[in-house]
ZAMARGU-4260 file (C-alpha; in steps of 0.2 Angstrom, whole numbers, plus 5000, padded with zeros to 4 digits):
<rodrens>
0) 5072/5192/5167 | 5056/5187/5155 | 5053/5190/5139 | 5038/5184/5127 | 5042/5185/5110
5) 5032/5196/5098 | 5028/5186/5086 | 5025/5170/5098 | 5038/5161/5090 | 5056/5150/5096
10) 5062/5136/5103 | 5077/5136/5108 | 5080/5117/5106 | 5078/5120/5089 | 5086/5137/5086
15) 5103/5133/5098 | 5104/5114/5092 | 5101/5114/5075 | 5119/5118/5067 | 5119/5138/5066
20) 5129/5139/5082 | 5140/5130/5093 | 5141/5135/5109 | 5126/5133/5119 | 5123/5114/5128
25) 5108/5108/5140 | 5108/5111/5157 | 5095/5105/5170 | 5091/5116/5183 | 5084/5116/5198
30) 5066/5108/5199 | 5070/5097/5183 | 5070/5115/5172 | 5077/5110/5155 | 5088/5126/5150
35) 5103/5130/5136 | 5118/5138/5144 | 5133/5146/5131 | 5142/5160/5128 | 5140/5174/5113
40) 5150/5191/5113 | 5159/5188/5129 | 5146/5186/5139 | 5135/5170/5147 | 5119/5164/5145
45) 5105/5154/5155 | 5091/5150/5148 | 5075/5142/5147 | 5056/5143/5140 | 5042/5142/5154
50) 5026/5134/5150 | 5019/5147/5144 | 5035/5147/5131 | 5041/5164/5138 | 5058/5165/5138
55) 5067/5165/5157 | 5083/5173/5153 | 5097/5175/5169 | 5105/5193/5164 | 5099/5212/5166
60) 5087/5220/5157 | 5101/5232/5151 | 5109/5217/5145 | 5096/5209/5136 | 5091/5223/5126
65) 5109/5227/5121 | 5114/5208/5117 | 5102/5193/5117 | 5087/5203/5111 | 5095/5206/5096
70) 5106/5189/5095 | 5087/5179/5092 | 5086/5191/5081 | 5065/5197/5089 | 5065/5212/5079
75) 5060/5201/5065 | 5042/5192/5064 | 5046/5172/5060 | 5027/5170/5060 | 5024/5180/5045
80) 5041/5172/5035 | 5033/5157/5038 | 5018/5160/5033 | 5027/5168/5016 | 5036/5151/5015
85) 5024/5138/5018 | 5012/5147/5004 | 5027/5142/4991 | 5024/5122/4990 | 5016/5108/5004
90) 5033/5101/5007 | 5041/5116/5014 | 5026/5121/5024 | 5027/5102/5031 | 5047/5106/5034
95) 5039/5124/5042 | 5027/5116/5053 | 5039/5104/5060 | 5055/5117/5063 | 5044/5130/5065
100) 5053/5138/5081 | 5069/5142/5072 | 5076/5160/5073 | 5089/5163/5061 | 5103/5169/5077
105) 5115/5187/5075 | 5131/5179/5079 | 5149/5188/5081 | 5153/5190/5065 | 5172/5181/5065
110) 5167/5169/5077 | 5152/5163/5064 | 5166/5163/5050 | 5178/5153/5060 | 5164/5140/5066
115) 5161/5138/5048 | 5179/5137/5043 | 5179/5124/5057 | 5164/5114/5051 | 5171/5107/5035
120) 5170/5088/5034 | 5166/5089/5051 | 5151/5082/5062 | 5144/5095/5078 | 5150/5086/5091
125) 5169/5087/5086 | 5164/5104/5080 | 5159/5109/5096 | 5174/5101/5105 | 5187/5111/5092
130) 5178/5127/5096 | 5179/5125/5115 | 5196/5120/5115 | 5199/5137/5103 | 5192/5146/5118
135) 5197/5139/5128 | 5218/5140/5123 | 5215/5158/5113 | 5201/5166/5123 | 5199/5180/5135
140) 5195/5172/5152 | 5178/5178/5163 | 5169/5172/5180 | 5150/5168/5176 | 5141/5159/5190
145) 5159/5159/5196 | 5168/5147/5185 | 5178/5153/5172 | 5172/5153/5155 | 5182/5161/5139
150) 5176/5172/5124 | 5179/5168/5110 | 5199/5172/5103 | 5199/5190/5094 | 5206/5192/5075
155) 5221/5198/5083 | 5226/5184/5094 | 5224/5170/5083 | 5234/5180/5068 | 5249/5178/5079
160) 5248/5160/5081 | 5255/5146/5070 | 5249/5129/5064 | 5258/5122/5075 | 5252/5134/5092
165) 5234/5129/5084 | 5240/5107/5087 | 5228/5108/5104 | 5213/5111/5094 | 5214/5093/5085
170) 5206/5104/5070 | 5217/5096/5057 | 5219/5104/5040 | 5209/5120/5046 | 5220/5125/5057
175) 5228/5136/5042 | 5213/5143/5037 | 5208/5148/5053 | 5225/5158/5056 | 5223/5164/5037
180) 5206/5173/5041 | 5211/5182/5056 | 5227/5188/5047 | 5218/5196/5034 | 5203/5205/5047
185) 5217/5210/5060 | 5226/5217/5045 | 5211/5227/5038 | 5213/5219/5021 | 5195/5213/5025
190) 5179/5222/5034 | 5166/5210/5039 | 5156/5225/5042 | 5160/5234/5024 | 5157/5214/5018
195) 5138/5214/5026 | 5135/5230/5017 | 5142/5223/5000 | 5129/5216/4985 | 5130/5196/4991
200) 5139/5193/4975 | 5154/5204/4978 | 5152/5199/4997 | 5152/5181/4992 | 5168/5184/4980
205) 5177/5195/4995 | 5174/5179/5009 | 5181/5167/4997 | 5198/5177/4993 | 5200/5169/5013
210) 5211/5150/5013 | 5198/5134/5014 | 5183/5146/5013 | 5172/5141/4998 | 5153/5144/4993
215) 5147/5135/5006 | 5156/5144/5021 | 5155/5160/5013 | 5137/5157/5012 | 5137/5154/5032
220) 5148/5165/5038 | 5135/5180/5029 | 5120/5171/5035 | 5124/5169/5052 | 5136/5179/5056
225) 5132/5194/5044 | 5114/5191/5043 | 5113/5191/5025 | 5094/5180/5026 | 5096/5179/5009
230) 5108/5167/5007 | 5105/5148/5007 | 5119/5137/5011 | 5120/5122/5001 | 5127/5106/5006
235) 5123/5085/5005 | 5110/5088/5016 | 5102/5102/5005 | 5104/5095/4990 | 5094/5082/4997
240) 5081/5092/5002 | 5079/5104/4986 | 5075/5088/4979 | 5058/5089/4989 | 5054/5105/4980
245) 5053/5103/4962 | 5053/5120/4950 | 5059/5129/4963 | 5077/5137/4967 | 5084/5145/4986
250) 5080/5162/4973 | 5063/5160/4976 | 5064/5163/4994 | 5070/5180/4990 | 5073/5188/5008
255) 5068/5170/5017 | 5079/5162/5008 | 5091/5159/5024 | 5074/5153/5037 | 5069/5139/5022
260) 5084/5133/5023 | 5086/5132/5040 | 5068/5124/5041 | 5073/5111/5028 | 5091/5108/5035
265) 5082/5101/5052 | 5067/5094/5043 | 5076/5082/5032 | 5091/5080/5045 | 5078/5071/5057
270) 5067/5062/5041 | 5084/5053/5034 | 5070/5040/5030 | 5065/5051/5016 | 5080/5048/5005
275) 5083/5029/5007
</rodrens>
């Protein structure tokens, strides 16, 4: 099906490529059509932006309107944030302009917090190999475009495993954290969905009470897992890029604060020239 989004703005390089999620990867298609292929809430994706930029999606419209319309998150309008941000100071409306076709995605909740959990000390492409393998090992199997492809493990499947069942996944000291936050959501002792209705400090405070899960994967997890928009992760990368923004904080951002931070996360990741 075809969709043109309301507010005339994505890119899906941008949105699937730029370290909120991790498993969506090029594909070519027939006629040389660059496209992103993945899977989100056991189910799988094709898709691709034709010259007009519509989006070219390969499911139902049934299905887009119960998943993927509200995974890219179109019921919000990024041309208005934009324009909110950009007003705020020349260097984030430069970092606006150039990353400008981010949407901020509604992942699966666990999955978002594992990803995170998973991203510690960690580059994407290993990232994206320990998630697969995760799948791969703990998920539920299905045929799309008939070759198997697996959802991502449920709370209860990986809270019966050990470090040791985990060894495959070559994650390394996450592992036990990993194992730790599906034992306490299979359990009940956390609600991710009680946590996105909580005020962001007590929601903050509750993620963290999880093994290996501080500020800055807390802060992940609730943005894009949870949609919490007005959280701003914090990391090298955007300490660095705060520092193109003098006398203002992520507070400043109010709502927005979760799309400047995605704009500068990219902006700064490709300008390292910048800092030297």
């Amino acid at each position: 099906m075809r969709f043109t989004p309301p507010d005339g703005v994505l890119n899906l390089a941008q949105t699937l490529d730029c370290g909120q999620s991790f498993r969506f990867y090029p594909v070519t298609l027939e006629n040389n059509i660059p496209a992103w292929r993945g899977v989100a809430f056991s189910r799988g994706l094709t898709v691709y932006q034709d010259e007009n930029n519509d989006l070219v999606l390969d499911c139902t419209e049934q299905e887009f309107r119960d998943i993927w319309f509200d995974y890219f998150d179109f019921n919000t309008d990024y041309k208005k944030s934009r324009e909110v941000l950009s007003a705020l100071h020349p260097a984030l409306k430069e970092a606006a302009e150039f990353a400008g076709g981010i949407r901020i995605l509604k992942q699966e909740p666990f999955e978002a917090l594992c990803s995170f959990i998973i991203s510690q000390n960690n580059n994407i492409p290993r990232i994206k190999g320990i998630i697969e393998r995760l799948c791969l090992h703990f998920g539920e199997p299905f045929l799309y475009h008939n070759e198997t492809r697996y959802a991502f493990p449920t709370p209860k499947k990986l809270a019966s495993c050990t470090p040791e069942d985990l060894a495959p996944l070559r994650a390394g000291f996450r592992a036990k954290y990993l194992i730790d936050a599906a034992k306490r959501i299979a359990s009940g002792e956390i609600d991710l969905e009680s946590v996105r209705k909580m005020p962001l400090p007590d929601a903050k405070a509750k993620l963290q009470t999880i093994s290996g899960v501080g500020p800055k994967v807390a802060d992940c997890a609730l943005l894009y897992g949870l949609h919490r928009t007005e959280c701003f992760p914090m990391d090298v990368w955007m300490k660095r890029a705060v520092s193109l923004l003098p006398r203002l904080s992520p507070a400043d951002f109010s709502e927005n604060a979760g799309i400047a931070q995605q704009y500068l996360f990219h902006y700064v990741r490709m300008h390292p020239e910048l800092f030297k």
